[in-house]
C-alpha positions as MATLAB code, in Angstrom:
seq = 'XXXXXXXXXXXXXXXXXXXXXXXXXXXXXXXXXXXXXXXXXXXXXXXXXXXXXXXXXXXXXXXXXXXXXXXXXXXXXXXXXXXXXXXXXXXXXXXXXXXXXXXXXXXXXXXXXXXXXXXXXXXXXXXXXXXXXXXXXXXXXXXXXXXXXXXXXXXXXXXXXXXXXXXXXXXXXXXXXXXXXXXXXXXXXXXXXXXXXXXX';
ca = [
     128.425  109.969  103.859;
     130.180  113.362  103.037;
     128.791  115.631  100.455;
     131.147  118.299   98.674;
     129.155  121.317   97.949;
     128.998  124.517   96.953;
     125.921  126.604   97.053;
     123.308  128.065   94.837;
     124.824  125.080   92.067;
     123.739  121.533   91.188;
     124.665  120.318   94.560;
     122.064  121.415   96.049;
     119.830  118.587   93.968;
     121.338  115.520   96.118;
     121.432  118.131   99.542;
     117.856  118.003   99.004;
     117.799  114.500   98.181;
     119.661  113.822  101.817;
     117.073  116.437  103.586;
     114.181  113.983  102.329;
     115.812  110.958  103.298;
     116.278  113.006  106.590;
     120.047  110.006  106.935;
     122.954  111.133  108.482;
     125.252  112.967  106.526;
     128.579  115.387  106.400;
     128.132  118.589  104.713;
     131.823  119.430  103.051;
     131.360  123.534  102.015;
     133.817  124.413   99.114;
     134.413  127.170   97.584;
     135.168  127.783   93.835;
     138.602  128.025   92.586;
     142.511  127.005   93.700;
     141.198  126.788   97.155;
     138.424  124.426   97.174;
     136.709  122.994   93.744;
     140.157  123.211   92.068;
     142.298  122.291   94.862;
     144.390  119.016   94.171;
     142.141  116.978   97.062;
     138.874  117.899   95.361;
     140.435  117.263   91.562;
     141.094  113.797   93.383;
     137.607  113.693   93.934;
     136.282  114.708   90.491;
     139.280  115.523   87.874;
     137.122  118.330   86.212;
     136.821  120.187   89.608;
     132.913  120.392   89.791;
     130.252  119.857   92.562;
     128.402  117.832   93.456;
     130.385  115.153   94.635;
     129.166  111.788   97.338;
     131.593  110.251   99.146;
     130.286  106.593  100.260;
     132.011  104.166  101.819;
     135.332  105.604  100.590;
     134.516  105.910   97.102;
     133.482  109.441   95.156;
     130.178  109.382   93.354;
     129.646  113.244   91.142;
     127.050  113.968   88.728;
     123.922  115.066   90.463;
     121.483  112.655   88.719;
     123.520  109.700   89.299;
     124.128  110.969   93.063;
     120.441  111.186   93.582;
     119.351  108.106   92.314;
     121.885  106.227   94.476;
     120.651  107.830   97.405;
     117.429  106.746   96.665;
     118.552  103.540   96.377;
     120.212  103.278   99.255;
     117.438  103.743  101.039;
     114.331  102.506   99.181;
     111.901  102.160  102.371;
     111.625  106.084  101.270;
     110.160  105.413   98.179;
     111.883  108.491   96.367;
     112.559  105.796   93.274;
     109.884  103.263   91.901;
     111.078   99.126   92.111;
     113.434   98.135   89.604;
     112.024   96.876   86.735;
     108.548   98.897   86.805;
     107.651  101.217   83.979;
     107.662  103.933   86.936;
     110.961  103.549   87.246;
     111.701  104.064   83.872;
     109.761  106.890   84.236;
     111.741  108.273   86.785;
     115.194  107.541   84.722;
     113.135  109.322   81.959;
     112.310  112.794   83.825;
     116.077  112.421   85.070;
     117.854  112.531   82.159;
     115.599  114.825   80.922;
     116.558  117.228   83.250;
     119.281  117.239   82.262;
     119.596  116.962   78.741;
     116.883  119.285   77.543;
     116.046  121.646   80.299;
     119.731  122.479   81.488;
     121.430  123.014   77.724;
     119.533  125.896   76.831;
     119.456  127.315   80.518;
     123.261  127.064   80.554;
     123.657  129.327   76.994;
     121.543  131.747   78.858;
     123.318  131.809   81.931;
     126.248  132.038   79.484;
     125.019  135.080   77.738;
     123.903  136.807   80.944;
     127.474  137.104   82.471;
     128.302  138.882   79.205;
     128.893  142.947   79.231;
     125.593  144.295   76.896;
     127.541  145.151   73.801;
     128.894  141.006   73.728;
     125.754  139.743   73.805;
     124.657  137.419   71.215;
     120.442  138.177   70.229;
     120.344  135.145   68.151;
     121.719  132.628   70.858;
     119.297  134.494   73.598;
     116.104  133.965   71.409;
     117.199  130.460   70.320;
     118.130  128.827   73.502;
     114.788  131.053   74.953;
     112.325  128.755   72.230;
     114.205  125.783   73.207;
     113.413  126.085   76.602;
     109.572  127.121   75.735;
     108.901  123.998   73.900;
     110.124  122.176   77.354;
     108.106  124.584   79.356;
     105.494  123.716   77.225;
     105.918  120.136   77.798;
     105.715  120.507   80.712;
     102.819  122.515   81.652;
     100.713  119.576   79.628;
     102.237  116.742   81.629;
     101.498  118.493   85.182;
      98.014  119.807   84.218;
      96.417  116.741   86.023;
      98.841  115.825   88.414;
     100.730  116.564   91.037;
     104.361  114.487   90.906;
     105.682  113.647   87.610;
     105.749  109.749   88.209;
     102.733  107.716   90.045;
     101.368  109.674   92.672;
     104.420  110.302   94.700;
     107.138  112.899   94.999;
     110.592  111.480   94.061;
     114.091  111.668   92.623;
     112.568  113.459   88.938;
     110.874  115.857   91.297;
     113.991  117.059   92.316;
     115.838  117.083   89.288;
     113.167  118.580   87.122;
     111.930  121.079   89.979;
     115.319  122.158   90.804;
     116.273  123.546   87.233;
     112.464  124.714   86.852;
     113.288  126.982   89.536;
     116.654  127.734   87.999;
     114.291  128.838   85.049;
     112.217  130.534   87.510;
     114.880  132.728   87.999;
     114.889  133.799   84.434;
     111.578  134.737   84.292;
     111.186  131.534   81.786;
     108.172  130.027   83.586;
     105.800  132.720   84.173;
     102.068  131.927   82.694;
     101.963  128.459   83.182;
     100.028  128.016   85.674;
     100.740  124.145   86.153;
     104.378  124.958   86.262;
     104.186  127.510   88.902;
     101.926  126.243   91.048;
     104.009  122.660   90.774;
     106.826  124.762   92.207;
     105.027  126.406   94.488;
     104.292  123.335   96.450;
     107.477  122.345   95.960;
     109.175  125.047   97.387;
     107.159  124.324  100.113;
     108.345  121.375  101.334;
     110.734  121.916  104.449;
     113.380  119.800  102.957;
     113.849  121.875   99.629;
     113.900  124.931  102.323;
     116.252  123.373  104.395;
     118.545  122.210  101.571;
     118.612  126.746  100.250;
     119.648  127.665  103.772;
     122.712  129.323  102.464;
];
């Protein structure tokens, strides 16, 4: 398996994936632009140019989600997925796509308005996407109050997903007084594979 990365972006959600499974795998560094993410081999790859993207047995996989639940599935003697068919697993699919369809949205506008010079940016798109990310904080912090994964008893594929773009929010200072939030990533960065997957 050969996974086309770049780091510090989503990629890094099915490196970390591989560095639990602790498999065999090729480690393809791109960079952004004309020479690497935009180059006509990786466009071949994934026709919008992003990362991540799995090659399996000849055959491109992108989307992080979707590249991490494979993985999982591929090898399910690591228990990073419930069975099929067990509300777990729906769980999992659950914290997955919720990753990514209300944490990342308002992290991206942010991210967005950062880049801007002072003078461009926008107050009422900062504050907005800012509440929309507090009322997932907040959701959060309740659901990890009493435990310590998000699904069963076990750290898995929604770990990854949601504690990857918690500590993208972590970055942003959008975490801070929860205390179930931050000490959920605590232990999370903790765990040699999330270290070994942020080595660059």
């Amino acid at each position: 398996m050969k996974l086309f990365y770049v780091p510090k972006t989503r990629a890094t959600r099915p490196r970390w994936v591989l560095e639990e499974l602790g498999v065999p795998y090729e480690l393809v560094r791109l960079q952004a632009g004309p020479a690497g993410t935009r180059s006509p081999e990786h466009l071949a790859r994934n026709p919008l140019g992003h990362v991540p993207v799995l090659e399996d047995r000849g055959q491109y996989v992108f989307e992080s989600g979707a590249i991490c639940m494979h993985l999982a599935d591929l090898f399910p003697e690591r228990r990073l997925l419930p069975p099929p068919g067990t509300v777990d697993r729906a769980h999992a699919y659950q914290w997955v796509l919720f990753s990514l369809t209300e944490m990342e949205p308002p992290l991206i506008e942010l991210s967005a308005e950062a880049r801007k010079p002072d003078v461009e940016k926008n107050a009422s798109v900062i504050a907005g996407a800012r509440a929309r990310f507090g009322k997932v904080a907040d959701l959060l912090e309740a659901v990890l109050r009493d435990r310590k994964y998000l699904v069963g008893d076990a750290f898995g594929v929604a770990d990854v997903m949601v504690g990857a773009t918690l500590a993208w929010a972590g970055a942003m200072r959008l975490v801070e007084a929860r205390p179930s939030l931050e000490g959920y990533l605590t232990q999370l960065r903790a765990r040699p594979a999330w270290q070994r997957a942020l080595v660059d």
